[in-house]
C-alpha positions in Angstrom: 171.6 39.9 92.9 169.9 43.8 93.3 167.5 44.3 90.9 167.5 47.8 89.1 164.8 49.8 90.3 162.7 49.9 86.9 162.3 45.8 87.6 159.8 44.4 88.9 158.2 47.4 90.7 154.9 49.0 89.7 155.2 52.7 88.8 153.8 55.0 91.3 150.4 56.8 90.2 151.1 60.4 89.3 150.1 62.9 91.3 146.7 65.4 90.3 142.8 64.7 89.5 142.4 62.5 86.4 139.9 63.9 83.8 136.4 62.4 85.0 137.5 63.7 88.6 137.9 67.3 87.2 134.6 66.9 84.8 132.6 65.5 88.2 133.8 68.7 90.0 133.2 71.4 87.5 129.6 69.7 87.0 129.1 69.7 90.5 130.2 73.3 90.4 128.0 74.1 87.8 125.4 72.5 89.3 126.1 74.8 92.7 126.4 78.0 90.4 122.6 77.1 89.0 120.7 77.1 92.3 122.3 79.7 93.5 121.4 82.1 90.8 117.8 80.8 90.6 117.7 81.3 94.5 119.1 85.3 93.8 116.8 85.6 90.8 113.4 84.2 93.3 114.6 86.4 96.0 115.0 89.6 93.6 111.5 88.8 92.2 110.2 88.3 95.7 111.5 91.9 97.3 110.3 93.7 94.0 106.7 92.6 94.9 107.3 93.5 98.5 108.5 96.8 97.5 105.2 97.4 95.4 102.8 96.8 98.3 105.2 98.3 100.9 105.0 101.6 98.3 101.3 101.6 98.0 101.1 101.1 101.9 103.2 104.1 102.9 101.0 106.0 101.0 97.8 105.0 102.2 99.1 105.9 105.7 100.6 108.9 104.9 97.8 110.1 103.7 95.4 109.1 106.1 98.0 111.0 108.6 98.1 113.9 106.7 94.4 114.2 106.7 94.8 114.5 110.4 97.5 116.5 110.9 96.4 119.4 108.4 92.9 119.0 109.1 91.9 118.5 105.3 90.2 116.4 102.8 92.2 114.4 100.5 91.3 112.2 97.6 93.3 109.2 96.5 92.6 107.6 93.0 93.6 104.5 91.6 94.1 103.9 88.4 95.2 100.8 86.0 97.2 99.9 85.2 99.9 101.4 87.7 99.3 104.9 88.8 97.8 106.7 92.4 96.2 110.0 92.0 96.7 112.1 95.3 94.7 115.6 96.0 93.1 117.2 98.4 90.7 119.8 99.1 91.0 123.4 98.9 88.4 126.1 99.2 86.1 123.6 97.6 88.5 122.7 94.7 90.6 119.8 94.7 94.1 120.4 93.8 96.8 118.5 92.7 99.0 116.9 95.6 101.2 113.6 94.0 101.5 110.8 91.4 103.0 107.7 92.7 103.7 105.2 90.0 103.8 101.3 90.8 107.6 99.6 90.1 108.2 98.7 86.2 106.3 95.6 85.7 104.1 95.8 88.9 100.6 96.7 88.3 97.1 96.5 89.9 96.1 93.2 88.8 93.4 90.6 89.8 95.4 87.2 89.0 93.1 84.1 88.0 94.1 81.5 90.6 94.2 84.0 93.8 91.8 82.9 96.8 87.9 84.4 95.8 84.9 84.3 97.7 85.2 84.3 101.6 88.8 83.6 101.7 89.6 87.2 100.0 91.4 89.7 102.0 89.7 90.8 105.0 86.6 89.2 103.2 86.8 92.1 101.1 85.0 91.6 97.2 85.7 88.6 95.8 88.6 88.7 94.3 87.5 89.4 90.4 88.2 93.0 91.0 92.4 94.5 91.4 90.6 98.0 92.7 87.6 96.8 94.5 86.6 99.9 97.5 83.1 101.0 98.4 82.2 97.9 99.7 79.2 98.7 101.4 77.5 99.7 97.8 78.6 96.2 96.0 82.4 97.3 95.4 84.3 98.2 92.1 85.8 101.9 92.9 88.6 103.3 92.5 88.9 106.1 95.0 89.3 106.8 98.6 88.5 110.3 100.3 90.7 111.0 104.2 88.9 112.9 106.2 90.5 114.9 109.2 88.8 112.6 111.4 90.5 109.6 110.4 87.7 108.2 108.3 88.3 106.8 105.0 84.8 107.5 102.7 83.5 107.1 99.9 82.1 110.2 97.7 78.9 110.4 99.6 80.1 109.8 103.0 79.9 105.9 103.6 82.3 104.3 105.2 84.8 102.8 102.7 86.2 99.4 103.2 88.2 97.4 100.1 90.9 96.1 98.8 93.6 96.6 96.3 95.3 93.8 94.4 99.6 94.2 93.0 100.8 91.6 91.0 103.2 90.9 87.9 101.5 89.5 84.4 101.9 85.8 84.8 102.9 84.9 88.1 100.3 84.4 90.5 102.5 84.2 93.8 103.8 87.5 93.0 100.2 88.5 94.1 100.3 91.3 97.0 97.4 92.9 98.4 96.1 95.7 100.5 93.2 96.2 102.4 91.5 99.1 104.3 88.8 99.4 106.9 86.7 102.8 106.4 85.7 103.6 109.9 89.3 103.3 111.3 91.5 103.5 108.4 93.2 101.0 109.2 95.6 99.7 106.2 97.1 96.0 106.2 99.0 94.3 103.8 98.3 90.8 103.0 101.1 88.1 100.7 100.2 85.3 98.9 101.5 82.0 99.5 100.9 77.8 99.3 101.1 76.3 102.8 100.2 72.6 102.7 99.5 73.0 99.1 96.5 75.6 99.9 96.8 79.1 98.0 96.0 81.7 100.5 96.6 85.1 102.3 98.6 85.8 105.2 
């Protein structure tokens, strides 16, 4: 005898994700969505820090080539908590040349936890100091005078080697630095990072 097809048959499973297969992929999803965004927000952080030191570099070596090229003295100041004077000498008076202004929420800033000591920059200061030039006299100024020469002095004619320190309130691998060599003026920039977990320069 046939048997009817709703007799002794199991039904067929429907077709489609059951509800913990849909919940395991919007978690995983989720999940996904998370990393990525902290990845964006670390690499946004990371560029903005770059772009504070790459800022305070070009000027530095624009300056130093200016002082070449026009055969005349300029003065640049540093000053907290984000702002570079720039002037330069005419007819014995210093005049007014730029203000260059650090990124919102970069600053010049000495974090507690950067390397100090002989592992600073360059061996530049000691890393207590975010505007630390005029090394040869113990350290702690703020400004730099170009000369046409390519010399980077002090105010009485030393040669003026230090180092600069950028960094965001509360996050000490944000830390950026640059140094510069008075006899050359010679600029480098310097990041912060853990390798091997060891803070240091590079």
């Amino acid at each position: 005898m046939e048997l009817t097809p709703t007799v002794g048959r199991r039904r067929r499973r429907q077709s489609g994700f059951t509800l913990l297969e849909t919940l395991v992929a919007v978690a995983i999803g989720a999940l996904a969505t998370t990393f990525a965004i902290m990845q964006v927000a670390t690499a946004l952080k990371t560029a903005h820090s770059n772009n504070a030191m790459q800022l305070v570099e070009k000027e530095l070596r624009s300056i130093h080539q200016r002082a070449i090229d026009t055969r005349s003295e300029y003065v640049m100041t540093f000053i907290q908590p984000a702002t570079i004077n720039i002037q330069f000498l005419q007819n014995g008076v210093l005049l007014n040349y730029a203000t260059i202004n650090l990124p919102l929420g970069e600053r010049f800033l000495a974090i507690a936890g950067i390397p100090i000591g002989a592992k600073t920059p360059d061996q530049f200061g000691n890393g207590n100091l975010a505007i630390d030039f005029d090394q040869a006299l113990g350290g702690g100024s703020n400004q730099l005078y170009f000369y046409p020469d390519g010399t980077v002095q002090d105010g009485v004619g030393n040669p003026n080697n230090g180092v600069v320190y950028i960094a965001r309130a509360n996050d000490l691998y944000s830390s950026r630095a640059i140094t510069v060599w008075g006899v050359t003026g010679r600029v480098k920039t310097w990041t912060l990072v853990k390798q091997a977990g060891v803070t240091q320069w590079q």
